[in-house]
N, C-alpha and C positions, 0 to 999 in steps of 0.2 A: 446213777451212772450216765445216763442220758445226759443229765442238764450239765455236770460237770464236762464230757464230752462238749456239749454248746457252747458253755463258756469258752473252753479250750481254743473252739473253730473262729470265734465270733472275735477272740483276740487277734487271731494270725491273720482273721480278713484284716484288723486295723491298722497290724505292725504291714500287712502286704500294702495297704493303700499309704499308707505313710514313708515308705520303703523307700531311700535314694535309688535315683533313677540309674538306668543299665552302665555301667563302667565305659571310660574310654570314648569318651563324649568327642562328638566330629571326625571320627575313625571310622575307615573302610575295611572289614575285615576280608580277606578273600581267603581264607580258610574253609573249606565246606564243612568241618570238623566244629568249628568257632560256634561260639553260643547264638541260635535261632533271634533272630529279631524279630519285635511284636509285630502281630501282622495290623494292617491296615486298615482302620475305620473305615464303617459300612458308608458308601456314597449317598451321599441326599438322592431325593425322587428328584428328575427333571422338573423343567421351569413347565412343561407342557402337564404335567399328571397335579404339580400344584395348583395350576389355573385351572383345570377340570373337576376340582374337588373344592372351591370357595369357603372360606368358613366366615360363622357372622359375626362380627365383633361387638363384644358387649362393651359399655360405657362402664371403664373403671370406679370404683366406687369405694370409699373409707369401708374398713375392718376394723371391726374390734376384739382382742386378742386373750381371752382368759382362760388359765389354765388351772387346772381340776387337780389335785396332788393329795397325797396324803398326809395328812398332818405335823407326822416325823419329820416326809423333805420338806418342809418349808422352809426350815433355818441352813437346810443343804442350798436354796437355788437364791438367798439374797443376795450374797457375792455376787451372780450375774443377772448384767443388765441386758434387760431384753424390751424391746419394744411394744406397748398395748394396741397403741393405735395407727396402725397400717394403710398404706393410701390403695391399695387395691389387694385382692386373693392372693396373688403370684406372689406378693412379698410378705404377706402374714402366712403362708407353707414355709417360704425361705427362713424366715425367722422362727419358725416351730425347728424345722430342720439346722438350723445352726443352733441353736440350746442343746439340742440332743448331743449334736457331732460336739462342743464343749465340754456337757457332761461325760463324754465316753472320754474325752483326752484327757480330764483330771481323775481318771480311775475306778467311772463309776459304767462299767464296760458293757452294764446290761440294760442302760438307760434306754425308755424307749420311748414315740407317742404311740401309746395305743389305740388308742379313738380319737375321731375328730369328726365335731356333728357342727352344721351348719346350720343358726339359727336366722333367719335375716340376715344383718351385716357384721354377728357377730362369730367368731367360728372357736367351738369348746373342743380343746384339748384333753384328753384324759394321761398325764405323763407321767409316765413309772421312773424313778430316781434309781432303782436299786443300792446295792451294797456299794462301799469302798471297798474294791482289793486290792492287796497288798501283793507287793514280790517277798517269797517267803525267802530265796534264794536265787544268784544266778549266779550258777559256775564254771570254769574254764575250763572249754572241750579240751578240743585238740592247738590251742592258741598258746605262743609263746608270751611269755610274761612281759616280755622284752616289747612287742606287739599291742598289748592290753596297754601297757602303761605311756605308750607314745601315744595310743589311741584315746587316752583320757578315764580308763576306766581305773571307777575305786570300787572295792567292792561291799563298805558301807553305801553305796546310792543304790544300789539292787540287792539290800540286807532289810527287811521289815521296814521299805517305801514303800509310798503309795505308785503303783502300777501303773503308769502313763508311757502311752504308746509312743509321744514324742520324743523319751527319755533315750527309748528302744530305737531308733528311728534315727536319732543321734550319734551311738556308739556303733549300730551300723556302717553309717555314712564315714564314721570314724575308722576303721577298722578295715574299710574296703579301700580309704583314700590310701592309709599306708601300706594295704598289700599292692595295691596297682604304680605305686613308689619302687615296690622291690623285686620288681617284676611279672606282676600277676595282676595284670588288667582286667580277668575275666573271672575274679575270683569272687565267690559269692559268700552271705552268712545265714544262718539259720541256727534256729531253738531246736533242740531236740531233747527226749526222755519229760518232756512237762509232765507235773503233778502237781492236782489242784485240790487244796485240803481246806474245805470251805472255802474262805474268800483269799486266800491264800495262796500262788504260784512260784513254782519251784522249777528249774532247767538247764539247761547246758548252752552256751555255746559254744558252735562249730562251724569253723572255717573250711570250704571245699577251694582251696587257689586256684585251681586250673591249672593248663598248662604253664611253664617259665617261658616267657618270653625276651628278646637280648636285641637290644639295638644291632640293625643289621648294617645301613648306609645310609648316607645323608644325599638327597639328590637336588639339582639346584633347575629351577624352571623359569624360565624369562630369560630376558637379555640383560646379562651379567658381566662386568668382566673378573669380577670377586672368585676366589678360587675356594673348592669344595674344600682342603687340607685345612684354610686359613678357619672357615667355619666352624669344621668341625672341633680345632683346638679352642678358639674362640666359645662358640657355645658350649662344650663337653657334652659331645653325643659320639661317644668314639664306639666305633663297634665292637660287639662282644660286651657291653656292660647291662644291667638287667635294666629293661624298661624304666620309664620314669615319665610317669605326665607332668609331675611338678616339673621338670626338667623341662617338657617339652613348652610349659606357658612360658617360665623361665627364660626360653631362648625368644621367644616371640617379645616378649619386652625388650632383650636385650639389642634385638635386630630392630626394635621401633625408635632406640636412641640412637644407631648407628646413621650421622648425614649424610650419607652418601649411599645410604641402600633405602628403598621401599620395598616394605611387605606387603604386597598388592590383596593378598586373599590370609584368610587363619592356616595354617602348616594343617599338612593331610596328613594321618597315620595310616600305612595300609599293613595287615597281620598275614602271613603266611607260614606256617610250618614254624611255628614257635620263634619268628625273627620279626620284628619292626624295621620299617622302611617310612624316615619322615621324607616327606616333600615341603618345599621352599618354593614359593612363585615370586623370585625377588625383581625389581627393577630397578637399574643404576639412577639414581639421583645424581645432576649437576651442581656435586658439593665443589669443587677446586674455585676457587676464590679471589678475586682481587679485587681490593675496593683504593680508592681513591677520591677523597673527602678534600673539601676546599672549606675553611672558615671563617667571614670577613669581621674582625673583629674591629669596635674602634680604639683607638689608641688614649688613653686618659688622659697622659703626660706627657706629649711629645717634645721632644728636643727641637734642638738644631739641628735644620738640616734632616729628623724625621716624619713621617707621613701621618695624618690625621688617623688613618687607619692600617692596618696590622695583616698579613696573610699570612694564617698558617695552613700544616697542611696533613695529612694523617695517608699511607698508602701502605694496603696489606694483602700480604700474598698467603693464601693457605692450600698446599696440595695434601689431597686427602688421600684413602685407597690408594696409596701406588702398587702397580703393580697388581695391584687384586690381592695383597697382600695384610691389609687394614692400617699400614703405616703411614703414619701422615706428620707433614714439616710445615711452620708457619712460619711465617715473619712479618713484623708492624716497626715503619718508620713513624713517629709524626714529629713537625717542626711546632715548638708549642707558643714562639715568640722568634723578634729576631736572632737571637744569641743560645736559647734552649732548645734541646731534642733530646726524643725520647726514639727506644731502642727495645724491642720486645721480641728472641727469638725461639723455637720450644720444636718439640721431636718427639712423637708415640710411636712407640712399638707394642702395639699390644700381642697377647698370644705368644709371650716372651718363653723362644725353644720348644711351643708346644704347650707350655701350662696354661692356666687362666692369667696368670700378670701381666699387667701391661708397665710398662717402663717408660719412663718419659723425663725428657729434661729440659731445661730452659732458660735462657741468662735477658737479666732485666740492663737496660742501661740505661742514667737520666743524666743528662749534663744540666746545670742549672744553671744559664747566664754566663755571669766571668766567676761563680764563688763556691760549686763544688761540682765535682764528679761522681755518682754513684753508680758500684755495678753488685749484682745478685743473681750469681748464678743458684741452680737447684734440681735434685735429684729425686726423682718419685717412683715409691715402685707400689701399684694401686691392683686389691684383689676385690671382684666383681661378685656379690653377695647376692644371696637370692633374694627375692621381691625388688627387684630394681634400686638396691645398694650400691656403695660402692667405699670401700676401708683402704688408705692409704698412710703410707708411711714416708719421710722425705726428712731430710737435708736439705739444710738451705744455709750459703755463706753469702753476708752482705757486708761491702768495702766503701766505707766512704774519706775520700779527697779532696782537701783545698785546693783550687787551684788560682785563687788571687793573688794576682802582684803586687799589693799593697799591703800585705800582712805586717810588714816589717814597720810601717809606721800606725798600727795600731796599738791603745792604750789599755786596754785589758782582753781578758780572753771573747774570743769572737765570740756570735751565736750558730756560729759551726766548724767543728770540730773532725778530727780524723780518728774516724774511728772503725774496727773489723766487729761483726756479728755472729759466732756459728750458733745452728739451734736444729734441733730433732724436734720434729712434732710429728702429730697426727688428723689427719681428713679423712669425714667420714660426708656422702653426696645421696641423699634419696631424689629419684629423679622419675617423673611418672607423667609424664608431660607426652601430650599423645603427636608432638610434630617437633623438629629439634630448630628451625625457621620459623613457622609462625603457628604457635600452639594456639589451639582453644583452650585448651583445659587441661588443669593439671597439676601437679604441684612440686617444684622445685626446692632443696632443702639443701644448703652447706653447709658442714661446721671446719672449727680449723682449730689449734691450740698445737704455740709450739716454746718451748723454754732452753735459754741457752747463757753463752756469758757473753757479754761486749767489755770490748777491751779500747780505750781512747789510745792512743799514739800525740807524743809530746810533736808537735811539728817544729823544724827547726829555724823557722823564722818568727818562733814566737818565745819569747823569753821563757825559763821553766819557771818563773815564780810567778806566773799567769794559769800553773793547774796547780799550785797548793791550795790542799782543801776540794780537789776535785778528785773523787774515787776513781782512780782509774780502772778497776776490774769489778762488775755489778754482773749480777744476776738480771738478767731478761726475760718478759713473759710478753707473746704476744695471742691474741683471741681473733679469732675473726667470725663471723656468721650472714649467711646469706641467702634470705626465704622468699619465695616467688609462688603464687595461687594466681591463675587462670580461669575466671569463672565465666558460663556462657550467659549473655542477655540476649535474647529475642533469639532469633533464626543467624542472625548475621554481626552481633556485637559482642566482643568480649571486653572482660572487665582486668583490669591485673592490678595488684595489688603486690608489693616488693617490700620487703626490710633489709636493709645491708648495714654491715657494722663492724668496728675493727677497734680494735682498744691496745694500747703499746704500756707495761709495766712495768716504771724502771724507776730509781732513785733519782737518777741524774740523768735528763734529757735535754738531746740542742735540740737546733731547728732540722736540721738535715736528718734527723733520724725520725721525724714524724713523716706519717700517711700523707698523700696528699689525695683529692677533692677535689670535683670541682670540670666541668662540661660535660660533651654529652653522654661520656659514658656513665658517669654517675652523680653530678648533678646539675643540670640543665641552666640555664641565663646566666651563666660565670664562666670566665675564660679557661682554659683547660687549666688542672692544676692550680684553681688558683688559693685553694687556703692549703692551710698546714693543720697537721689535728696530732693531737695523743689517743683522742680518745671522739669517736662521731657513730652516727645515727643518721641516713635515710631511711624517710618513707614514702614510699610513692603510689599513687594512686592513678592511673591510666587506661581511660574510654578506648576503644579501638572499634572502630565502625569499620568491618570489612564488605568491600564493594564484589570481590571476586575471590579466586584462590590465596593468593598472593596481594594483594593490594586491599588499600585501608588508609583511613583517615582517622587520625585520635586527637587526643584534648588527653593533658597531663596536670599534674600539680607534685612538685616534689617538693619535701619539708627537713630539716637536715636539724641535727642540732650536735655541734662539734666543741673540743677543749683543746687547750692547748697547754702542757703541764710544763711551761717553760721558765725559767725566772726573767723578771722585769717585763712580761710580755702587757703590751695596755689593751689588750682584746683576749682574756682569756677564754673565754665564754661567746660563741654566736650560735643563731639560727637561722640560717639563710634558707630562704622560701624562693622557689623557682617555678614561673609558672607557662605554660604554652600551648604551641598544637603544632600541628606536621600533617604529611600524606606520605603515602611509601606505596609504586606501584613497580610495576615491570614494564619496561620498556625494550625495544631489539638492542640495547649495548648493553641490558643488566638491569638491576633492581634501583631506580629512583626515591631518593628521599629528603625532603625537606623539612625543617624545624624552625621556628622561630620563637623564641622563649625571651623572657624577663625574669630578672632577679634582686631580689631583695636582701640585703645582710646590714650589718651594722656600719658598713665603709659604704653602701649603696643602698639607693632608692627605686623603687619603681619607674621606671621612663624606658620611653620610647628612643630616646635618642641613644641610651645605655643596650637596647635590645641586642641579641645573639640570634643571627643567622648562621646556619650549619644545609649545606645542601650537598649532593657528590651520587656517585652511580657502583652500586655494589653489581660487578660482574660473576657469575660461576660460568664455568666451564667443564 
């Protein structure tokens, strides 16, 4: 009766020392009712009662480490490796002490060192193995099945197993995370009714929740102009729903991607009378935007009458937060030659009427030269998933237009054509990047996949016996992906590492319906725009040596490898390699940056006299 009682006691000390820690982590409770918190480790002796008591320190010295067993455990302790020969006392105890704490965790609960005699440098262990127990049964107290099976429990793993406290320890940690999910932060578990029949344990568990707890208000601390209503739709902490700590890391991520707010401190929960009260220490960040890019390119083939070299020009306007409301409107001009511009304009409402969707929309326009017009507008409506997701759905109609005056004396059909695109897809975004400016660390993840039909348009300055034999209605599939890792080097360097990629899948393709590639947004020593693809690949690899907050010097290398699935094209296949460096600081008119890069593809060589400078001053406001 006795020993069975011991065993009993000697488990609960294991599953209590292994036991996840108290619920509701970084909570203020101010309940006087609220569960006791442990009290406080006894203070060391003053530095004055130390120096008044000197001890003599002995000259460390090798151990040697042999243990005394019974013949039975020997084939029990080969599996673990334990160390013979020891460089002083303190760490042949530690290593007695850690075989034991192993053996109790694989279910041998009664393991002990019994004796330990000091021979010279050699120190003998006398170590008791005991039995394997087994869980004879563990069954459901007062626990809903509902509860048990989100929590991971089966109940062959606590059916004639071996008895490991970590097992216990597990479905705990399990079991408390999704009661303090559904309102019960303070909710605890415990064995009860145990019965131990030989090596055998048999028991209940039982959930004690505590009180219901219900989000009460959301309060905002700093200088804000962001509004409490917008938050609380935005994050879903509406009051009156039952607590939720996943909910509450949940929002802290999601407030970590928002550019135009800083979360200065972790959100404080404070408990009263059965209501939660989170606190926000936010500070407005200078997100609203305008940049203004100058870049001197030189001219390869100048005319009559044009200039050796080219200015183009790139200027964008983004207002974020209006209003304190989280809606925000961009726009991007840039001139990409003399005769081309591009046209990019887009609109989020997120917290769309109150729910979690954010809506957003946006229309693309490229004029290209004298030879076509493209425009693409698109409609998103994107739902914000937990763990820092994000799942969208969207519409997108793209129109493309001749606009050359010279059609009428051409002799077959051009290499662009008039054609409309609609297509439903879907975007799914993991985004874990701890600064939305200039991250250290982190990892960015896009995907995209959208299928629809294209329809070609006879244009009427072109004969119709210039599309026989040309499908006019095909099926469209387009792919896209785009992966970004921030890894940190030293105190002050990060590493970034990017893959982007876009693939167009279609029967019959011009030129105006490919991607384009090509400057600094996406690949470096080439004039903006300047290839065409079906089907490409960067990777880019970029050192960032940060000097300050915000400022840094890096060293790049981008590697591209593109197709082009056109007929009679003489370059269907290249690899353009871009390679460079820049600086990017803050200055009193906004954020400075300069780039100077080189490029290599199959129509170009490495040189200096080909180089791409890119410099301009990104302002916020």
């Amino acid at each position: 009766m006795y020993a069975r009682a011991l065993v009993i006691c000697w488990f609960l000390l294991l599953c209590r020392l292994m036991a996840p820690p108290v619920r509701a982590q970084g909570t203020t409770p101010l309940n006087p009712a609220a569960p006791p918190v442990s009290a406080a480790p006894a203070l060391a002796p003053p530095d004055s009662a130390r120096r008044a008591a000197p001890v003599a320190v002995r000259p460390a010295r090798p151990v040697t480490l042999r243990l005394l067993t019974e013949t039975a455990d020997q084939p029990v302790l080969r599996p673990y490796r334990y160390r013979t020969n020891l460089p002083d006392s303190l760490a042949a105890l530690r290593e007695v002490r850690n075989l034991v704490v192993a053996l109790q965790a694989d279910a041998y609960l009664t393991a002990s060192a019994d004796e330990l005699r000091w021979r010279h440098d050699t120190l003998q262990v006398r170590l008791y193995v005991g039995e394997l127990f087994r869980w004879a049964r563990l069954r459901n107290g007062n626990l809903g099945d509902g509860l048990l099976t989100r929590a991971g429990f089966r109940d062959k793993l606590f059916r004639q197993q071996p008895l490991r406290p970590q097992e216990w320890a597990r479905l705990q940690e399990s079991v408390l995370h999704e009661a303090e999910n559904q309102g019960f932060p303070f909710a605890t578990l415990r064995l009860d009714s145990l019965e131990l029949t030989g090596q055998e344990i048999a028991g209940r568990v039982v959930l004690q929740r505590g009180p219901l707890v219900q989000f009460d208000s959301l309060q905002i601390l700093g200088k804000t102009k962001t509004k409490a209503r917008f938050l609380i739709d935005y994050l879903q902490l509406e009051p009156g729903q039952p607590f939720s700590q996943q909910r509450i890391q949940e929002a802290t991520r999601r407030l970590r991607q928002l550019p135009y707010l800083q979360l200065k401190t972790e959100p404080e929960v404070r408990f009263a009378r059965g209501r939660a009260r989170v606190y926000f220490l936010l500070e407005d960040r200078t997100a609203n935007q305008f940049d203004a890019i100058v870049g001197v390119l030189p001219n390869p083939n100048p005319g009559l009458g044009q200039k050796r070299v080219q200015i183009t020009g790139d200027v964008t306007l983004n207002l974020r937060n209006i209003n304190g409301g989280g809606k925000g409107v961009g726009l991007q001009w840039r001139k990409l030659d003399a005769n081309s511009q591009l046209l990019d304009a887009q609109y989020l409402h997120p917290a769309f009427f109150g729910t979690p969707l954010e809506v957003s929309g946006s229309f693309n326009l490229l004029k290209q030269d004298t030879l076509f017009l493209n425009t693409r507008p698109r409609l998103q409506v994107a739902y914000p998933t937990a763990l820092a997701g994000r799942l969208a759905v969207f519409a997108e109609w793209r129109s493309s237009r001749l606009i050359s005056s010279a059609l009428n004396k051409a002799t077959a059909l051009p290499e662009n054509v008039d054609s409309q695109y609609g297509s439903y897809g879907l975007n799914y975004t993991w985004n874990t990047l701890d600064d939305p400016y200039f991250p250290r660390r982190g990892l960015l993840v896009s995907g995209q996949g959208a299928i629809g039909t294209k329809r070609i348009s006879k244009n009427a300055d072109l004969p119709e016996s210039f599309y026989e034999g040309v499908p006019l209605r095909t099926r469209q599939i387009t792919l896209g992906l785009r992966a970004e890792h921030y890894f940190r080097v030293g105190r002050q360097g990060v590493l970034l590492t990017r893959l982007r990629g876009e693939a167009l899948i279609n029967n019959r393709l011009f030129l105006n319906d490919l991607f384009r590639l090509g400057g600094l947004a996406t690949l470096r020593g080439f004039n903006e725009l300047n290839f065409y693809a079906s089907q490409y690949a960067v990777g880019t690899a970029e050192f960032r040596q940060f000097t300050g907050a915000d400022a840094y010097v890096f060293v790049f290398a981008d590697q591209a490898y593109l197709r082009r699935d056109i007929p009679n094209d003489p370059y269907p296949q290249d690899a353009p390699t871009g390679l460079g460096a820049g600086l990017s600081f803050r200055t009193g008119a906004g954020q400075f940056q300069f780039v100077y890069a080189l490029g290599r593809s199959e129509q170009q060589r490495f040189s200096l006299s080909a180089g791409k400078i890119h410099f301009g001053i990104t302002s916020r406001f």
